[in-house]
Structures are given as structure tokens and as C-alpha cells.
N, C-alpha and C positions, 0 to 999 in steps of 0.2 A: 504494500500500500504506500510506502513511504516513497519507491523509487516511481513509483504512478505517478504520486503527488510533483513528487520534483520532478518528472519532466514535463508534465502537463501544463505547470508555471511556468518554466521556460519555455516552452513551445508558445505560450498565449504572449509572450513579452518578447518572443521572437518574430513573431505571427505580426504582430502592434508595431514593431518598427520596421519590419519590411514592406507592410500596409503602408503607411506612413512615407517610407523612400521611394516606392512605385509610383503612388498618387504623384509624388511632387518630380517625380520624374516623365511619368507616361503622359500628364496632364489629368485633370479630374475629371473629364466626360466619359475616362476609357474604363470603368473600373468591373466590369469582368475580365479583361487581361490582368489586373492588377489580381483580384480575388482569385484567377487558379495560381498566379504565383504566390501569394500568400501562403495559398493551401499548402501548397506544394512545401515551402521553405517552413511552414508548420510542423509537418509530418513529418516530414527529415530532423528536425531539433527535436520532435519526438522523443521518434527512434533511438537519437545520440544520446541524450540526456537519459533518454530511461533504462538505456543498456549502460551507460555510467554511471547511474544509480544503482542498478543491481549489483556492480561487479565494485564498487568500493561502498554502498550503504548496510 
């Protein structure tokens, strides 16, 4: 539960600034190209964080 927790925070705070750099990058009308990259760079900080959580928590 604990390495869920952590990387689901860091996924959501990875999620929030990559949101954040696409908007200000792709411009703000575009934002389904922005939303699958979010996803995308979500999922993957996941992944990292929650297998980093496991393997030192």
C-alpha cells in the first residue's frame, strides 16, 4: 500500500507539470494532444516510482 501511495503522488505531480509545460508549449486550444501526453508521462512515473517503492520501501 505504501509503494501504491508513493507513486501515485508522484505520478499526479508529474502528471500536473507536464500538463502544465505542454499547455504552455503546444498553445491552449490543443489540449487532447496535451492530455495523451500527460497520460502517457503519468503512467510511466507510475511505473518508476512504484517499482522504486517496492524495491527500497
Amino acid at each position: 500500500m505504501k509503494a501504491f501511495l508513493f507513486g501515485l503522488l508522484f505520478a499526479v505531480g508529474v502528471g500536473t507539470w507536464v500538463y502544465t509545460k505542454l499547455q504552455q508549449r503546444t498553445g491552449y486550444g490543443n489540449t487532447g494532444a496535451v492530455l495523451k501526453g500527460t497520460i502517457m508521462a503519468a503512467v510511466i512515473a507510475f511505473v518508476v516510482f512504484f517499482t522504486l517503492g517496492l524495491t527500497f520501501l
